[in-house]
DRENMIKE-503149 format. One record per residue: residue number from 1; residue in three letters; x, y, z of N, C-alpha, C in turn. Coordinates in Angstrom, 1 decimal. Last residue first. Layout:
@nr=NUM, rest=ALA, n.u=X, n.v=Y, n.w=Z, ca.u=X, ca.v=Y, ca.w=Z, c.u=X, c.v=Y, c.w=Z
...
***
This chain:
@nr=92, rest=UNK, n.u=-133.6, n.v=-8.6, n.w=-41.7, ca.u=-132.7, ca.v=-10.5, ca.w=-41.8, c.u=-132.8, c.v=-11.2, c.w=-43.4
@nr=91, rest=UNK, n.u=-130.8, n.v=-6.1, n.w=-41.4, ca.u=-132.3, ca.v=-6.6, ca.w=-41.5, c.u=-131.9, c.v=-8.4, c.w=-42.2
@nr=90, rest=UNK, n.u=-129.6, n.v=-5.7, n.w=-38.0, ca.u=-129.7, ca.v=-5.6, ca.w=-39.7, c.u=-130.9, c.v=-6.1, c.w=-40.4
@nr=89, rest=UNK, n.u=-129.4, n.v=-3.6, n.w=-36.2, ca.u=-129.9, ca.v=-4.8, ca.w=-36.1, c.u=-130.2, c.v=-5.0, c.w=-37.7
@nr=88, rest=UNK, n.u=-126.3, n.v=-2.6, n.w=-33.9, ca.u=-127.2, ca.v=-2.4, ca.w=-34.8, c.u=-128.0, c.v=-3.8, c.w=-34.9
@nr=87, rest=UNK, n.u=-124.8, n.v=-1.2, n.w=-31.7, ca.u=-125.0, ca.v=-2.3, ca.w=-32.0, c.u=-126.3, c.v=-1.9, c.w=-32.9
@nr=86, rest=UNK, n.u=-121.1, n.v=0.2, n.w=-31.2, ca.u=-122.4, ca.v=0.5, ca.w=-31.8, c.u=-123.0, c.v=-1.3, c.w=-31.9
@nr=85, rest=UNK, n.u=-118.5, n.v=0.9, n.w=-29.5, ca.u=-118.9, ca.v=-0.1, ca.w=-29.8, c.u=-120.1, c.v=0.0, c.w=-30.3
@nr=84, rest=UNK, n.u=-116.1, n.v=2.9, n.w=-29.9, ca.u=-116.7, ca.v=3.0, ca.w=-29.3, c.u=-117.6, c.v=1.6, c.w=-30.3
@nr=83, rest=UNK, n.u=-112.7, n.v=4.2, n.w=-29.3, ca.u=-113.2, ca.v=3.1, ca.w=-29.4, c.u=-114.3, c.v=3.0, c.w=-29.0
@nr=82, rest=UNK, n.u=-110.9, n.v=7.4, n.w=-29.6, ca.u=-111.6, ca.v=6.4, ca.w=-28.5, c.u=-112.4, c.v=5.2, c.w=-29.4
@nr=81, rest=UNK, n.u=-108.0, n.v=9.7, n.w=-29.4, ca.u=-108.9, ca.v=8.5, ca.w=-30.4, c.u=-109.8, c.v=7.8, c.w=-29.2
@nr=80, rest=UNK, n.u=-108.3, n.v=12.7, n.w=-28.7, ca.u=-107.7, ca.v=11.3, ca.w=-28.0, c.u=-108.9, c.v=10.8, c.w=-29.1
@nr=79, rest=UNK, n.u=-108.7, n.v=15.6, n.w=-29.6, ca.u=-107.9, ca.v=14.4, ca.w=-30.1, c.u=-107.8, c.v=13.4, c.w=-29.5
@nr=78, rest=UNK, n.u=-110.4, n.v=16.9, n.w=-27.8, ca.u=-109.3, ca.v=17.2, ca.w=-27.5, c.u=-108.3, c.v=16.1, c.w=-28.1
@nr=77, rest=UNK, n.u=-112.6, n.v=15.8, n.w=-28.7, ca.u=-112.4, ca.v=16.8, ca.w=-29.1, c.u=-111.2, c.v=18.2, c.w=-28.6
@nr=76, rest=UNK, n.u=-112.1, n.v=12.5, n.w=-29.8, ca.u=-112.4, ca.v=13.3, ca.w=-28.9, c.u=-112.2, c.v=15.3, c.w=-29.3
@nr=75, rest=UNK, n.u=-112.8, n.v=10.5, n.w=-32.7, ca.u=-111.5, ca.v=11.3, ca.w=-32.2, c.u=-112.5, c.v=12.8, c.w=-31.5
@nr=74, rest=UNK, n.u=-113.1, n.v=7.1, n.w=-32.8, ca.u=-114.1, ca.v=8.4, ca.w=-32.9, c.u=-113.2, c.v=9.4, c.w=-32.3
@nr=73, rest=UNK, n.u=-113.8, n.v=3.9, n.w=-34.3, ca.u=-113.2, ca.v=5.0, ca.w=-33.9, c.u=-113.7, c.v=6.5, c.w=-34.3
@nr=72, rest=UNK, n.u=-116.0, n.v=1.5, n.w=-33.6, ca.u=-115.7, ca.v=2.6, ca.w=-34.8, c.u=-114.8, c.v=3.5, c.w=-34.1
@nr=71, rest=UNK, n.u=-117.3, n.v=-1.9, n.w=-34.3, ca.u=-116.1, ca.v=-0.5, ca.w=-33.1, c.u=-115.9, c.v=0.2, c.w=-34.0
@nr=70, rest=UNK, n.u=-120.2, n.v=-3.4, n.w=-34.1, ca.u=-119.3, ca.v=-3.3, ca.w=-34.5, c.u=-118.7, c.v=-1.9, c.w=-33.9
@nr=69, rest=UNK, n.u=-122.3, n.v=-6.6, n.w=-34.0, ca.u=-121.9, ca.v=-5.0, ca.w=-33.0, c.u=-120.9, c.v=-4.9, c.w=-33.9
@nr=68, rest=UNK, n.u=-125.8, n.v=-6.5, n.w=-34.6, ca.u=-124.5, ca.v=-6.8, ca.w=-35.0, c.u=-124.1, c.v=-6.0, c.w=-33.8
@nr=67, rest=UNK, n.u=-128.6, n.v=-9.2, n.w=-34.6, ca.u=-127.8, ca.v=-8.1, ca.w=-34.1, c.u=-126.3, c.v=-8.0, c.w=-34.4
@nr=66, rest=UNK, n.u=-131.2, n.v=-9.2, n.w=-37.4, ca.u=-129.9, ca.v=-9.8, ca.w=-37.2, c.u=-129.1, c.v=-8.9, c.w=-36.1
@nr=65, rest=UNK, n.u=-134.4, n.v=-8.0, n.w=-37.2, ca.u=-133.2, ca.v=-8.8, ca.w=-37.5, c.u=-132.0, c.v=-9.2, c.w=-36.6
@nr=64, rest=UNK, n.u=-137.1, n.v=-6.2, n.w=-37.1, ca.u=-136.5, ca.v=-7.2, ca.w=-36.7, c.u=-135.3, c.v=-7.2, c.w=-37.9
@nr=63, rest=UNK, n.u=-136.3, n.v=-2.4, n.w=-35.4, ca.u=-137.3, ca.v=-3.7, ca.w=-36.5, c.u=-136.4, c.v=-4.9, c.w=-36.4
@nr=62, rest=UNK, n.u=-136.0, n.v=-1.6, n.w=-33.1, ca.u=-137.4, ca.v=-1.2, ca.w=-33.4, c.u=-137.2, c.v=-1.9, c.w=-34.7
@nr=61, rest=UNK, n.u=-134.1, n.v=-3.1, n.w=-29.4, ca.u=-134.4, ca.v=-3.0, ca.w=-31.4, c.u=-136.3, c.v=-2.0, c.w=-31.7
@nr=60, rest=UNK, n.u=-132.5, n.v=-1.2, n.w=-27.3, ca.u=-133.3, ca.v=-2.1, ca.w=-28.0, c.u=-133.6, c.v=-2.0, c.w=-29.2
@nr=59, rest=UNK, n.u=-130.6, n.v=-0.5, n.w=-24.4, ca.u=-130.8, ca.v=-0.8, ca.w=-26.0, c.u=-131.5, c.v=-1.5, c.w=-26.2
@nr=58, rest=UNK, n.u=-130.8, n.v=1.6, n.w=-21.7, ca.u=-131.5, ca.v=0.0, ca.w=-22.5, c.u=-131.3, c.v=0.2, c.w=-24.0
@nr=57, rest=UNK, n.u=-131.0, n.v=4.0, n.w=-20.3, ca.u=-129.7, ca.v=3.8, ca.w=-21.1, c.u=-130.1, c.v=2.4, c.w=-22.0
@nr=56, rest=UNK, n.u=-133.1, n.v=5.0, n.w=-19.3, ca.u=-132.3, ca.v=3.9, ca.w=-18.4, c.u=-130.9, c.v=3.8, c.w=-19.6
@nr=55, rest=UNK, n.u=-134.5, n.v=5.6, n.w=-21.3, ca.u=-134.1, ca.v=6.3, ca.w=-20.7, c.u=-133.0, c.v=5.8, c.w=-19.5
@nr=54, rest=UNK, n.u=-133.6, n.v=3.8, n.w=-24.6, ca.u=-133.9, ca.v=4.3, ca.w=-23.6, c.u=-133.5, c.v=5.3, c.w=-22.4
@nr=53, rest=UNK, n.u=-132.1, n.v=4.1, n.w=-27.7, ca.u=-131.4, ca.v=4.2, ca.w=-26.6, c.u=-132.9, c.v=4.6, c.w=-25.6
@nr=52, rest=UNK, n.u=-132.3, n.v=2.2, n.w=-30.4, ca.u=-132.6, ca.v=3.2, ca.w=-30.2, c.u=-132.3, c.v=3.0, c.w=-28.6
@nr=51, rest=UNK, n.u=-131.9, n.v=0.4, n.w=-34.0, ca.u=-131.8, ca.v=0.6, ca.w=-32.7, c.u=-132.2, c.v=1.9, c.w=-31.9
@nr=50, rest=UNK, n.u=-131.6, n.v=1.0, n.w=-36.5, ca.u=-132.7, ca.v=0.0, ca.w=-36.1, c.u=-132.6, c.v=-0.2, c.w=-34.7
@nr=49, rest=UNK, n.u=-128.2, n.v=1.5, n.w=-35.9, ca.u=-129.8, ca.v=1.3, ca.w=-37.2, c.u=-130.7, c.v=-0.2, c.w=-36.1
@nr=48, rest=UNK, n.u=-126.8, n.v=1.9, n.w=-32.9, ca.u=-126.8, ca.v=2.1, ca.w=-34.2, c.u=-128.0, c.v=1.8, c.w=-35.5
@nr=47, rest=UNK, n.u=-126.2, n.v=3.0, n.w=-29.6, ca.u=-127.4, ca.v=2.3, ca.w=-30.5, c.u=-126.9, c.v=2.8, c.w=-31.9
@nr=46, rest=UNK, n.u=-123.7, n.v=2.4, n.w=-27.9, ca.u=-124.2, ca.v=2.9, ca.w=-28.5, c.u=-125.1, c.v=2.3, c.w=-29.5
@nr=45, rest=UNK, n.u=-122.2, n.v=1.1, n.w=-24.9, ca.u=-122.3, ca.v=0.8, ca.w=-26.2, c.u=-123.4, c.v=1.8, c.w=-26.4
@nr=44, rest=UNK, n.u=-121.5, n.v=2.2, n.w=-22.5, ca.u=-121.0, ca.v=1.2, ca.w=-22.9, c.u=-120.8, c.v=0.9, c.w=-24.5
@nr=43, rest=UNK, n.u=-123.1, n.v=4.9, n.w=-20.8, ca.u=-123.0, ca.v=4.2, ca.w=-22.3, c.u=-122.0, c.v=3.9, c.w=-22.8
@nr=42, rest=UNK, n.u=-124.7, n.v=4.0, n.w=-17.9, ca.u=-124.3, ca.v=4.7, ca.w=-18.6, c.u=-123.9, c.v=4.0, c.w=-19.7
@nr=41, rest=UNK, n.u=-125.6, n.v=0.6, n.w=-17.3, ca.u=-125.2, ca.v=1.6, ca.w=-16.7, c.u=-124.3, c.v=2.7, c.w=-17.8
@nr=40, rest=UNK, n.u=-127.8, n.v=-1.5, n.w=-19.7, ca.u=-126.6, ca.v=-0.9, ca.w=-19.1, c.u=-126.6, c.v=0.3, c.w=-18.1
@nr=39, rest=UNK, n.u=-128.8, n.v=-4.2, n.w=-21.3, ca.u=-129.0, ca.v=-3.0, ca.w=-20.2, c.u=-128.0, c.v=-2.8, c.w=-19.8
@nr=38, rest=UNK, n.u=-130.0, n.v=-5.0, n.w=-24.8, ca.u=-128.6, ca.v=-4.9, ca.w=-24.0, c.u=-129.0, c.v=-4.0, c.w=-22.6
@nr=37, rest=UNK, n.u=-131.7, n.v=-5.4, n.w=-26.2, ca.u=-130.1, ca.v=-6.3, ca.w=-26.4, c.u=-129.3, c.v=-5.9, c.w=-25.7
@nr=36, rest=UNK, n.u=-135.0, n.v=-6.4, n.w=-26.0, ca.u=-133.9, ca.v=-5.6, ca.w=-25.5, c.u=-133.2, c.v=-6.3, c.w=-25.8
@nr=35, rest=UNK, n.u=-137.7, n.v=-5.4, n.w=-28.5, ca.u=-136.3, ca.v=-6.6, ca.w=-28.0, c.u=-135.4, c.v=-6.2, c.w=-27.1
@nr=34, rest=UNK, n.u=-138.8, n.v=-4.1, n.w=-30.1, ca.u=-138.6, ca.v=-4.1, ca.w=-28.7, c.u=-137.9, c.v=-4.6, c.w=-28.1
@nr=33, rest=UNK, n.u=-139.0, n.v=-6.3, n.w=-32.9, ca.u=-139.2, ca.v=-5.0, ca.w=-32.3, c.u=-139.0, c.v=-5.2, c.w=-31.1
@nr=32, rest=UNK, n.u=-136.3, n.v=-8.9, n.w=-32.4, ca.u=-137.3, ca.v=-8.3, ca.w=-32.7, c.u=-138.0, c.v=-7.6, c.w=-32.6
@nr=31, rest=UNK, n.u=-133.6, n.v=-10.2, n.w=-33.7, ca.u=-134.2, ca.v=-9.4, ca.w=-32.5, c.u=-135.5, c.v=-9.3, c.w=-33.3
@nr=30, rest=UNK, n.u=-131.6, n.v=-13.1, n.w=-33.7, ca.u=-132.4, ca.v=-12.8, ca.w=-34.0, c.u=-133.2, c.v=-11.8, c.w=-33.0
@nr=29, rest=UNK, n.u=-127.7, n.v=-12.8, n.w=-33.2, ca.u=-129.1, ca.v=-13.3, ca.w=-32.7, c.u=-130.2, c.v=-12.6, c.w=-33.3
@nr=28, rest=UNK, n.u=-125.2, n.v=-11.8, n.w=-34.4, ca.u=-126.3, ca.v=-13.0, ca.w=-34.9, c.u=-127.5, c.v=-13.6, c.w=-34.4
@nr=27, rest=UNK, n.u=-124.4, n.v=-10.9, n.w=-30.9, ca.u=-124.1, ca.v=-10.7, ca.w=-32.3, c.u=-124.8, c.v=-11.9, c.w=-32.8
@nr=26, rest=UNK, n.u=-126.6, n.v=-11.6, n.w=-28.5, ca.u=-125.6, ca.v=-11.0, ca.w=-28.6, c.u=-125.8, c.v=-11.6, c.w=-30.3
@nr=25, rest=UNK, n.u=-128.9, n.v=-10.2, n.w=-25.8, ca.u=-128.7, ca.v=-10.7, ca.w=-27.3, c.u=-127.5, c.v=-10.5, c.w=-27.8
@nr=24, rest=UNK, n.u=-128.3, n.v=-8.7, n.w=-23.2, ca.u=-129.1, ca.v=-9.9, ca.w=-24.0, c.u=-128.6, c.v=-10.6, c.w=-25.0
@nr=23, rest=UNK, n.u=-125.6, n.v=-7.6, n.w=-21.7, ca.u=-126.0, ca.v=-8.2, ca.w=-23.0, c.u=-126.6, c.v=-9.2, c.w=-23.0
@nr=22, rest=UNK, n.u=-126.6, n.v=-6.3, n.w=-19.0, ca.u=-125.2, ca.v=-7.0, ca.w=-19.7, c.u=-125.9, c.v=-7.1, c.w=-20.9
@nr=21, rest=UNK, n.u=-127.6, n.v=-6.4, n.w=-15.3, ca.u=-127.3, ca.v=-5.6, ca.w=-16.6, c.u=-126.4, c.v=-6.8, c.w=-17.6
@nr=20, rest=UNK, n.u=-129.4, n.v=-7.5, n.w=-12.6, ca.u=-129.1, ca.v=-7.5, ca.w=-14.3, c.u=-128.8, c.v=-6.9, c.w=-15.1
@nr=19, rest=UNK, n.u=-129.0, n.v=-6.0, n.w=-10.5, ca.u=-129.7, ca.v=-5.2, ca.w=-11.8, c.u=-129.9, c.v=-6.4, c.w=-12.8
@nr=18, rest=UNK, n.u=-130.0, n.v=-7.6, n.w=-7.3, ca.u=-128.5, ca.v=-7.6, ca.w=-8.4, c.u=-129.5, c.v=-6.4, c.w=-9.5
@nr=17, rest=UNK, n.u=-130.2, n.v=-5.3, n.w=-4.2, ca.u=-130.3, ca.v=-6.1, ca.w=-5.4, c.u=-129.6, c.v=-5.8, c.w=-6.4
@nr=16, rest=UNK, n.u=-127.5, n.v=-5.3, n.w=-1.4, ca.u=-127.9, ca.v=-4.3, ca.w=-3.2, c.u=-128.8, c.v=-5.2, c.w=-3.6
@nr=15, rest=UNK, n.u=-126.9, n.v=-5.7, n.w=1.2, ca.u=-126.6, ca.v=-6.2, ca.w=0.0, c.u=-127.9, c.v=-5.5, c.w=-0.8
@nr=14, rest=UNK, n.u=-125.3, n.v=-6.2, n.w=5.0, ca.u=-126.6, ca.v=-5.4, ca.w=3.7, c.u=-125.9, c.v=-5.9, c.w=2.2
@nr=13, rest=UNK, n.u=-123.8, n.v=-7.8, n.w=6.6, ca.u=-125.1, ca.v=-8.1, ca.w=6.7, c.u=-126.0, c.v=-7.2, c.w=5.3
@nr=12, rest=UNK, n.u=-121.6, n.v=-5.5, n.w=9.3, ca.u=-121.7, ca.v=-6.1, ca.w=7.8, c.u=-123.5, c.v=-6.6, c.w=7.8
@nr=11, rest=UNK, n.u=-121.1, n.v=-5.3, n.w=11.6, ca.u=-121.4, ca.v=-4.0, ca.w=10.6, c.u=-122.0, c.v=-4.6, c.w=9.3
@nr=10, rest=UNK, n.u=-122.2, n.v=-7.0, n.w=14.7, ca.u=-121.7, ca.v=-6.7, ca.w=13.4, c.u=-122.1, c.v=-5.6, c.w=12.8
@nr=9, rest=UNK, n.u=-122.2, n.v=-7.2, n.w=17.9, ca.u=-123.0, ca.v=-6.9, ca.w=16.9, c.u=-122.1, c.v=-6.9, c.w=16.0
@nr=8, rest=UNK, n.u=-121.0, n.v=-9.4, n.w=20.4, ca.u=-121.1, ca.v=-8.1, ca.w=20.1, c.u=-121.6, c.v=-8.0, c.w=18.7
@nr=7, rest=UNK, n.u=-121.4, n.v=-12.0, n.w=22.0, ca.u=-120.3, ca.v=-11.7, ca.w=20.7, c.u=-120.4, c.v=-10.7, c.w=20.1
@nr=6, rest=UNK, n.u=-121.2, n.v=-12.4, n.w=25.2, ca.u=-122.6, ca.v=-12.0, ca.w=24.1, c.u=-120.9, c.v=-12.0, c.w=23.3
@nr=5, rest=UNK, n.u=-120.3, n.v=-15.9, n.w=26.6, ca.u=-120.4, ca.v=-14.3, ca.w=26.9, c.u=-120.8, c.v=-13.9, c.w=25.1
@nr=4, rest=UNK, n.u=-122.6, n.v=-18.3, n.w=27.5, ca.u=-122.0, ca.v=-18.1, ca.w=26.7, c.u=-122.0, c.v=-16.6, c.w=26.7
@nr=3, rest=UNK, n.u=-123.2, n.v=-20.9, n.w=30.0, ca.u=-123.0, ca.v=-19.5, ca.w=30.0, c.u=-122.4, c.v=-19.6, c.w=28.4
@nr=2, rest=UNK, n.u=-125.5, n.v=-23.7, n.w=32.0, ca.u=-124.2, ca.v=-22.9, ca.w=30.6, c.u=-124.6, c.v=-21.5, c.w=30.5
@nr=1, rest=UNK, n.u=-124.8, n.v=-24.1, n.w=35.3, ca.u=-125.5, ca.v=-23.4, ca.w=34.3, c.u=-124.6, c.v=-23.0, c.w=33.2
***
C-alpha cells in the first residue's frame, strides 16, 4: 500500500486585490471632462487648473485639453523646501 506522510498546512496563500493606481494620462495627452488622470493613495500629486481632487484622492479633469505636470517648490512651515508635482489640463 502507497503511503505518503501528511505535509502539514501552510501560512501563506492570501493576496489583496490589485487597485490600479498610477497615471492614466500622462503629459500631452488629450483629457476630457471627467477624465481620470491619475489614482492614487494619498497625495502624490496635486490638482492644478481644470482639475479637481476626488474623494479617493482621483484626479480628474473638468474641461478638455492638454495634461501637463509641472513641480513647484513649496517651503513647509517649519522651512524644509518640498517638491510637489501639480497636474493641470490646459486648454487645447
Amino acid at each position: 500500500m502507497a503511503h505518503k506522510k501528511a505535509g502539514g498546512s501552510t501560512r501563506n496563500g492570501r493576496d489583496s486585490q490589485a487597485k490600479r493606481r498610477g497615471v492614466k494620462l500622462f503629459g500631452g495627452q488629450l483629457a476630457r471632462p471627467g477624465a481620470i488622470i491619475i489614482r492614487q493613495k494619498g497625495t502624490n500629486f496635486f490638482p492644478g487648473d481644470n482639475c479637481r481632487m476626488g474623494g479617493d484622492f482621483t484626479i480628474f479633469a473638468v474641461k478638455e485639453g492638454k495634461v501637463v505636470f509641472q513641480e513647484k517648490k513649496r517651503t513647509r512651515f517649519d522651512g524644509q523646501v518640498h517638491r510637489d508635482i501639480y497636474v493641470s489640463v490646459a486648454n487645447a
